[in-house]
C-alpha positions, 0 to 999 in steps of 0.5 A: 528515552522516550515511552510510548503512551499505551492505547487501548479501544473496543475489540475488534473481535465483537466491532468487526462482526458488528459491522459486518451484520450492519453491512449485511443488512444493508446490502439486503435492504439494497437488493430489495431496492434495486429490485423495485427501482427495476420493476420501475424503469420496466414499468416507466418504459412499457408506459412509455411505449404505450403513450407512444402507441397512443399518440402516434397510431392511435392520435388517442393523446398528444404526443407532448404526453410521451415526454412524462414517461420519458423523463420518470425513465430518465429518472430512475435510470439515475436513481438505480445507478446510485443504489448499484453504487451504494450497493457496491460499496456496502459489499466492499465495506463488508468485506472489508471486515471480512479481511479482518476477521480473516487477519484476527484469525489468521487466515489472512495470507493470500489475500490482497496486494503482496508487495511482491515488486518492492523485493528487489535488490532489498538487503533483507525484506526476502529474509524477514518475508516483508513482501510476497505470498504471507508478508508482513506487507501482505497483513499490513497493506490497507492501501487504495493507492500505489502511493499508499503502496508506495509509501507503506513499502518504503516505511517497512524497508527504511527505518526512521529517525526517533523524531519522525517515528515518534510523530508516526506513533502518535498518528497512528493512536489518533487514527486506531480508534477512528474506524468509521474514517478508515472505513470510508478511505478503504471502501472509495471508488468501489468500482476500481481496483488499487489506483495508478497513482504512480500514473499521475505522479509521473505526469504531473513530474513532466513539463506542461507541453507549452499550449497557452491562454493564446493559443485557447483563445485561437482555437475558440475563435476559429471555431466560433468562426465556423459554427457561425459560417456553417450555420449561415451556410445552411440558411443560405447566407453564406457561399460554399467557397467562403465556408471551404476557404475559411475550413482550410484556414483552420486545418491550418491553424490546428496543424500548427499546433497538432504534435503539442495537443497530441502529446498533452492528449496522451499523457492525460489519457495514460494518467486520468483513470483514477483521478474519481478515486484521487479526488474522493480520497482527497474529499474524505481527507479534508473533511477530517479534522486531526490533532497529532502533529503529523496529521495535522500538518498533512491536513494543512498541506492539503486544505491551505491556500485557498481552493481544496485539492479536490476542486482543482482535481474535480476540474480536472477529471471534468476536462479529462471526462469531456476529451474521454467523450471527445474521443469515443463518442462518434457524434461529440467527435463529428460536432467537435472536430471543425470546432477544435474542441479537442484542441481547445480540451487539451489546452484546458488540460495543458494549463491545468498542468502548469497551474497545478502538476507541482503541487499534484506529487505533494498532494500524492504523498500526502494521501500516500502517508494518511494511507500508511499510517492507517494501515499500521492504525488497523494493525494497532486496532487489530491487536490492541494488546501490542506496545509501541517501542520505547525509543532510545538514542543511546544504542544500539539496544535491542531489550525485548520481553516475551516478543513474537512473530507478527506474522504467526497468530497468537496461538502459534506464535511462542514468546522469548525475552531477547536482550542485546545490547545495553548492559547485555551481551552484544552477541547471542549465539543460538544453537538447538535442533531442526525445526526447534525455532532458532530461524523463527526467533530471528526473524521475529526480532528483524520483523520487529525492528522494522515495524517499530522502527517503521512507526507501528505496534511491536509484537513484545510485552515490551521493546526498548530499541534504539535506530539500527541498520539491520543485516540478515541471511535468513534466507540465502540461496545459490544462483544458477545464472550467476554461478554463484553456490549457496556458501558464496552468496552467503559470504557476499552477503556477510561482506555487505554485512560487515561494511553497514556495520562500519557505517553511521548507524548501528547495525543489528545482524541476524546470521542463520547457520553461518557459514554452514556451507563449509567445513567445520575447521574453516567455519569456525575460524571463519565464524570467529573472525566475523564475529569479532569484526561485527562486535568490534564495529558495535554491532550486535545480533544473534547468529544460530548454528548446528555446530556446537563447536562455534558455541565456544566463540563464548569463550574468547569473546568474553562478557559480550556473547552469550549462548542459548538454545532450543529444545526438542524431546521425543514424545511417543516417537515424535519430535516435540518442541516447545519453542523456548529459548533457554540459557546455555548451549543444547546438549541434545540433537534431533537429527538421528531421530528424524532420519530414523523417524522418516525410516532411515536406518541409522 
């Protein structure tokens, strides 16, 4: 059994309102810098259009007096582009800590990516709300990438082996308390929106389009070549004809190779976008210095071997800024175009490629875990008062005191002791009232399962949990096009279900109101022989339902199920629930009283 080490550092309560006033305070402060830098370029270019003045109608001064001018305009158009950038960056830091004063507060859902794309065909992230408007990823996701996206995504909807959880966890304490690090990861490349990694991925994922050193050396040649041909022309030293000759050699030589420069062209052009914000990331990574195992490996991956990722990438984004001037600039393009620049460019860019596009997905995956883990190192810091779980390979066991959901604030959010498993019942059957808490209770033990087998904080005074595969129907509904109603898709999903449960890992269900599509007779006899599979498999789980005829599964299951339920009492003609889960079965339903409440005569 392995017990997490318990962590503790400065409330983010009284840090984040901290820093929020510094960042205030900077962006004032850099206001009242741009502002005068403003006045100082207006000032360097009325003086300059002065000394022009002077100097070329009135002949007052010498014209080499417009060059001062000129060069403090220059100048300070180079000062204000930084103080707009230093600017954008305290407004980004800012808010930053607003979001996260929004999260302590629970106001947090709506804003930023909601992982919306990573729903499909998932067996059970639309159950426990891990992605979309509100999700678990929606909290958790500090990412400046989409491979950080990425990789956060496949965390939450993949559980890890003991060994790989545990390196996750210690990662996570190192980097919890490290604030300044995570803020410079999460305020980069401020003028960009969440980078296309995924672009880059795919091109370094191709082959190089096979432009050699050769073939450079060609392009250079031809064009030295030309410059000097031209230039001579223009002295009068070189016959037109030769020049015209020598420019049909070259269209040549650039014909051969024109599908290749094109194709290495495009593909850099759909990918170079965020290689400022990759190599930043990069710049940032590299400077740290990490202890915990998984962090350390991931430094040494990216510093090792000589050069440092971020120089390979800044050469990169060099050659890629010069194509990008290459192509939209007119008079580059005029100049360049008979020296084959852009041939010459797209070889540069083409070995590139081939020197470094292997090691590029490497480099990816490793900002898009350093990303990963701190986000679950801002949710552990965030709340600091949630344990890791306490890993166990003798399971399945799923033993939990006063868990909750993560997704409700602590204020919302009511505690239960859950048991499964171990030395307890391998079944709980819940019953309980409308709206009493019994799909909420679920999805906090399922929310809780995937982030602590993800490698992040639980939502519990304590977890023991042992690796489970998970299977839900939380949320199951019917499906128009494929003509399947609700009762149908629910049993497609409790067969796929019952074929986990018969696979390597143990399996942890979560069945709301089984079978509630059917009638009573059916459901339960249906409901048993479920249950009685998934128990024989070793699976264990909660199911809930209204029937209390399926309470009496109890009975015949013996020691390995339990009953308990929620309740509800009316309180001057509300519903009032305390959200307690309790032993037994209810002896009490609600829905009388809530037809009667809304004003039908029952």
């Amino acid at each position: 059994m392995h017990v997490p080490v318990m962590h503790s550092w400065p409330d983010a309560r009284s840090e984040y309102p901290r820093r929020i006033a510094i960042w205030s305070e900077a962006i004032a402060r850099g206001e009242r810098i741009h502002n005068l830098v403003s006045n100082l370029r207006l000032a360097a270019a009325g003086t300059g259009a002065a000394v022009a003045w002077l100097a070329f109608v009135r002949d007052a001064v010498s014209p080499l007096w417009t060059l001062a001018p000129l060069a403090g305009f220059l100048v300070l158009v180079v000062v204000h582009a930084r103080v707009l950038q230093r600017n954008e960056r305290a407004a980004r830091a800012r808010r930053l800590y607003e979001r996260g004063v929004d999260r302590l507060e629970g106001r947090w859902a709506g804003g930023g990516p909601d992982g919306a794309r990573y729903l499909a065909d998932h067996p059970y992230a639309r159950d426990l709300d891990l992605f979309g408007h509100g999700s678990l990823f929606q909290l958790l996701d500090t990412a400046r990438t989409e491979a950080g996206q990425d990789t956060l995504a496949d965390w939450l909807r993949r559980p890890a082996a003991i060994d790989e959880i545990l390196e996750r966890q210690a990662a996570v304490l190192e980097l919890a308390p490290q604030i300044g690090f995570r803020e410079a990861l999460a305020v980069i490349a401020a003028e960009a929106h969440v980078g296309r990694t995924s672009a880059l991925d795919r091109w370094a994922a191709l082959s190089p389009v096979g432009l050699s050193l050769a073939v450079g050396a060609l392009f250079a040649a031809s064009g030295a070549v030309t410059a000097v041909l031209v230039t001579a022309a223009f002295m009068g030293r070189a016959p037109g004809s030769v020049v015209l000759a020598w420019l049909l050699i070259e269209i040549a030589v650039a014909a051969r190779w024109r599908r290749q420069v094109a194709d290495a062209v495009r593909r850099i052009d759909t990918a170079s976008g965020d290689l400022s914000l990759f190599r930043e990331l990069l710049e940032t990574i590299e400077g740290a210095v990490f202890e915990a195992p998984w962090l350390a490996a991931l430094h040494e991956r990216l510093v090792s071997g000589g050069v440092r990722p971020s120089r390979h990438i800044a050469r990169l984004q060099s050659i890629a800024s010069l194509l990008d001037q290459y192509q939209h600039n007119p008079y580059f393009r005029a100049i360049g175009t008979p020296l084959l620049a852009g041939g010459m460019l797209a070889v540069a860019i083409d070995r590139w490629h081939l020197a470094h596009g292997p090691a590029l997905a490497g480099w990816l995956r490793a900002v898009g875990e350093l990303e990963a883990l701190a986000s679950f190192a801002t949710y552990a810091y965030e709340h600091p008062a949630d344990p890791f779980p306490t890993l166990t390979a003798a399971g399945p066991v799923f033993d939990a005191k006063a868990i909750a959901h993560p997704l409700l604030s602590g204020s919302e959010a009511v505690p239960n002791d859950v048991g499964l498993g171990g030395s307890g019942s391998q079944v709980l059957i819940v019953s309980g009232s409308n709206m009493s808490g019994k799909s909420t209770l679920l999805r906090a033990v399922g929310v809780n399962v995937v982030l602590g087998l993800a490698g992040a904080p639980v939502r519990a005074a304590s977890l023991v949990l042992s690796p489970v595969a998970l299977g839900a129907t939380v949320r199951v509904e019917d499906s128009l096009l494929a003509g399947e109603s609700r009762f149908y898709s629910e049993i497609l999903r409790i067969r796929a279900i019952v074929e986990i449960a018969r696979g390597p890992l143990p399996l942890l269900f979560l069945l709301d109101e089984i079978l509630h599509g059917t009638n009573s007779y059916d459901r339960r006899i249906g409901a048993e022989a479920i249950i009685r599979a998934l128990v024989e498999a070793g699976a264990i789980g909660l199911i809930t339902t209204h029937d209390l005829a399926l309470t009496e599964l109890v009975a015949t299951l013996g020691h390995r199920a339990a009953n308990v339920h929620f309740e509800d009492r009316i309180v001057d003609g509300k519903m009032v629930f305390d959200y307690l889960m309790r032993d037994g079965v209810v002896e009490r339903s609600n829905a009388l009283a809530l037809m009667r409440a809304i004003g039908l005569d029952v």
